[in-house]
N, C-alpha and C positions, 0 to 999 in steps of 0.2 A: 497512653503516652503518644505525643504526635510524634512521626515522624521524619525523618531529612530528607533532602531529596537525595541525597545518594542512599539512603536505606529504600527510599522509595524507588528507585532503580533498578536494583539492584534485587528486590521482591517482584518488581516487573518480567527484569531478565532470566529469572528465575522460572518462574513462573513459565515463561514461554521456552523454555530449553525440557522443562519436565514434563509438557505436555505437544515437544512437535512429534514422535511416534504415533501417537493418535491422534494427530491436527484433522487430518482429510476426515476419517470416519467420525468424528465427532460435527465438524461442522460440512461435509461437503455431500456426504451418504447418506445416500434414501435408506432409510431400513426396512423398508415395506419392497424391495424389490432389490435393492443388495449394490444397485450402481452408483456411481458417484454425478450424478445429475440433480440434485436435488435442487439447485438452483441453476438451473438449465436456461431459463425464459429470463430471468435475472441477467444470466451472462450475456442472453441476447442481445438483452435491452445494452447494456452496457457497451459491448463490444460494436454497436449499431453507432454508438454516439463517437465514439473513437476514431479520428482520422490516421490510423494507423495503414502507413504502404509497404510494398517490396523496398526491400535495404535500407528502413528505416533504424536506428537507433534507437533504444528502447530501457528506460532507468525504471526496473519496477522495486518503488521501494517498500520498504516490510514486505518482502515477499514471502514471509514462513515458508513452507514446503512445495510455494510452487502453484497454487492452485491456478494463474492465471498463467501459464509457461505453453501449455499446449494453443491456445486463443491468440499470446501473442505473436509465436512460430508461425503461424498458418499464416498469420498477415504479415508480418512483415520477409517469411520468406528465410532461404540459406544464404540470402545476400543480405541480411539485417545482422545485428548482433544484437543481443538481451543481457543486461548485466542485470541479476537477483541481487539485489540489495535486503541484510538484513543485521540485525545488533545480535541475535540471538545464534551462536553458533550453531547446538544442537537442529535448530531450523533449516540451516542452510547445509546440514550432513545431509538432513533426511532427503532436502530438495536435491539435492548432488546425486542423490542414488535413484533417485524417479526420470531425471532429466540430464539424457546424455549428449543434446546434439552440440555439435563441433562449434555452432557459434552465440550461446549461451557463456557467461561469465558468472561467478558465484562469489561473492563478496561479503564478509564481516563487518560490520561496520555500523555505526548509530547515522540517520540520515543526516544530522549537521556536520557528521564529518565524513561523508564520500570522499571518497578517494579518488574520484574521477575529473578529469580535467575541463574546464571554464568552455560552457558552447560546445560540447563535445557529444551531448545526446538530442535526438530530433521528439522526444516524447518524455516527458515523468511520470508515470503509475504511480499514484499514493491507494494502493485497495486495503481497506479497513484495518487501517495501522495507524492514521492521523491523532487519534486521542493518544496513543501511547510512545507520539516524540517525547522527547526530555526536555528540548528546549525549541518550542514550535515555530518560535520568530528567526532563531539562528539556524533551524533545518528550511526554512521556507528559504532564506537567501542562498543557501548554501544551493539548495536544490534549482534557483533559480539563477544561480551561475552556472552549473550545470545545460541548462538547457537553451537551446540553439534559440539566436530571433528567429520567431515565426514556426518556433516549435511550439509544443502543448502540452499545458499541465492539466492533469487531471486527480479528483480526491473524492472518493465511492467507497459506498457500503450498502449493503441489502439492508437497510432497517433506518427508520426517521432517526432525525440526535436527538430527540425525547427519549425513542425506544433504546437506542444504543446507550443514551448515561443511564437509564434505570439500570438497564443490564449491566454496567461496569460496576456502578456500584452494589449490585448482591455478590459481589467477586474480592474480597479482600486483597488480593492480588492488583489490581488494574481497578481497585475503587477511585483513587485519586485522576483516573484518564478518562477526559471529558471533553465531548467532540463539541466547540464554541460554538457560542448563538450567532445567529448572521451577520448580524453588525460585526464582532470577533474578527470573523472568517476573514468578511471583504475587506477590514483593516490588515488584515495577516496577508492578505493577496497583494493589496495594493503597494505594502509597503516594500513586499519582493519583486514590486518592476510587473507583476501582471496583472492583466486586465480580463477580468470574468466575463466568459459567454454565453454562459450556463447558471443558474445556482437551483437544482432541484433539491426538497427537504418534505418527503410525503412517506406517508407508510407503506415501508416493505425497501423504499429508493431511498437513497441520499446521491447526490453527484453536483461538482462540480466540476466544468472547464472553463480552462483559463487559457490567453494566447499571450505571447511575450514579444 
């Protein structure tokens, strides 16, 4: 039997509150050596492409438990603030208890409906959450009122959108979250006021940036 999109949601949200206690270890731990560096060289690349400065503003949304919190502290600094954006409450308990600095914010919330106020952040982080908005066109505006002119949207994941929809769909959970072919995407950009600087799709990377 097919089902709704709020049953589909709702198995999504599910899903991700059941498994943020073991989010890191499952996806972020080497187990040949016990640390959480497994994608190390990955974050490089990434964090290299990011024009992220001291007292910058910073929306990292789907943030699950954090894993980009320490990367983006360092660059932006005790004079930035980071609001963790995430739908999934259990995700944003676990990330609340990893990450204590003073000016980190931690938020509930679906990205079409942030809570946060129009021009208000200098950066959006979308890291591998993009397939599993609910409503992709209504989070892309929403997030792009959000962000300052001549800030930067950014939307990454370690894996090509070949490799990531194969992998969503052996997942019952997040079978239905499928990260759009190219054409998709740049219509979903353009429609949100930004204009793309970047569009990489190769195996291992996905990234784009956009300027607004």
């Amino acid at each position: 039997m097919k089902m709704t999109q709020d049953e589909i949601y709702r198995t999504r949200k599910d899903f991700f509150n059941k498994h943020a206690e073991d989010w890191h270890d499952a996806w972020y731990k080497d187990n040949a050596t016990g640390r959480y560096d497994k994608h190390a060289r990955d974050f490089q690349r990434l964090f290299s492409l990011l024009p992220l400065n001291a007292g910058a503003r910073v929306l990292d949304v789907g943030c699950g438990t954090g894993v980009l919190v320490p990367f983006i502290l360092e660059r932006i600094t005790a004079s930035g603030v980071l609001y963790e954006l995430d739908f999934a409450d259990r995700m944003i308990a676990v990330n609340r208890s990893l990450h204590q600095a003073d000016n980190t914010r931690f938020i509930v919330a679906d990205a079409e409906n942030a809570p946060l106020d129009h021009a208000s952040c200098d950066a959006v982080i979308c890291f591998s959450c993009f397939p599993h908005f609910h409503d992709r066109e209504k989070a892309m505006l929403m997030l792009s009122r959000i962000l300052k002119p001549n800030g930067f949207f950014a939307v990454s994941h370690f894996d090509s959108s070949e490799a990531l929809n194969r992998h969503h769909e052996s997942c019952h959970a997040v079978a239905h979250d499928r990260l759009p072919d190219k054409t998709t995407m740049r219509a979903l950009f353009r429609t949100a006021g930004l204009t793309i600087h970047m569009f990489t799709d190769e195996p291992g990377f996905y990234c784009i940036i956009a300027g607004k």
